[in-house]
N, C-alpha and C positions, 0 to 999 in steps of 0.2 A: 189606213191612209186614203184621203179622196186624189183625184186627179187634182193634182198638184200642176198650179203655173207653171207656164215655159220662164226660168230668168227675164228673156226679152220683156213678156210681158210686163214684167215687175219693174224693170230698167225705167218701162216708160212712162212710171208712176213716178218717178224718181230723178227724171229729169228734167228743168225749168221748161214751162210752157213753151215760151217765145223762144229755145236753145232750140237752131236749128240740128240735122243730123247731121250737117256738112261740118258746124260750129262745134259740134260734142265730140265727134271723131278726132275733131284738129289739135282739139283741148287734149285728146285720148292721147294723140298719136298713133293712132290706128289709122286706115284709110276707111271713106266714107262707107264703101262695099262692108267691108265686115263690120263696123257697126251696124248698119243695116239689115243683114243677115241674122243677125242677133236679134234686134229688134225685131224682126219680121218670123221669130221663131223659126228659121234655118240653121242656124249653126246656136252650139253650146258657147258656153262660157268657159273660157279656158283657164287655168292657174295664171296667165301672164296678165288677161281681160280682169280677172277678178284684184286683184292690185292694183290696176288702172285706176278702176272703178273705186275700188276701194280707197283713194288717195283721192280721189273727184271729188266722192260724196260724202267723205267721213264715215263709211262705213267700217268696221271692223273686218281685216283680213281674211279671209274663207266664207266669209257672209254670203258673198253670190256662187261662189263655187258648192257650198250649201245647197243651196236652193239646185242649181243644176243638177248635184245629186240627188235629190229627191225628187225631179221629174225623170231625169235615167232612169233610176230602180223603178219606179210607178210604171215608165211604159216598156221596162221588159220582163214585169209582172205577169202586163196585160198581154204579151208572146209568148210565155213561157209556159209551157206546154205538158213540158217533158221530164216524170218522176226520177231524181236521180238519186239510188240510197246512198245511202251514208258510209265512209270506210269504215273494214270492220276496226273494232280496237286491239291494239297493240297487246298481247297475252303479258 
């Protein structure tokens, strides 16, 4: 897997040109901060964000929540450091 987009990134291919943050949040029902935050690659996407979005844009349910899991797992790849075996099995 390559380094995978942040969500936000992706959000803002996916939102109308001319839609302010102020306008997309209101639409949200979010406040402007945490979309922003999003948008700005600070905060994930949460199961509440991803049905928002999801019902905005006609996306499919778990669609962005997707994608935020596969940038999680990608950058605790890139930290993970530390070999840890395997339980043994059950006799």
């Amino acid at each position: 897997m390559h380094n995978p987009a942040h969500p936000g990134e992706v959000l803002k291919e996916y939102l109308p040109e001319n839609l302010s943050i102020t306008d997309a949040a209101s639409h949200l029902g979010v406040t402007r901060a945490a979309l922003s935050r999003v948008l700005n690659s600070r905060a994930g996407i949460s199961a509440e964000m991803d049905l928002r979005l999801s019902d905005a844009l006609g996306t499919s349910p778990g669609f962005w929540a997707r994608i935020q899991v596969q940038y999680d797992i990608w950058q605790a790849k890139q930290h993970h450091h530390t070999h840890i075996e395997r339980f043994p099995q059950a006799a």
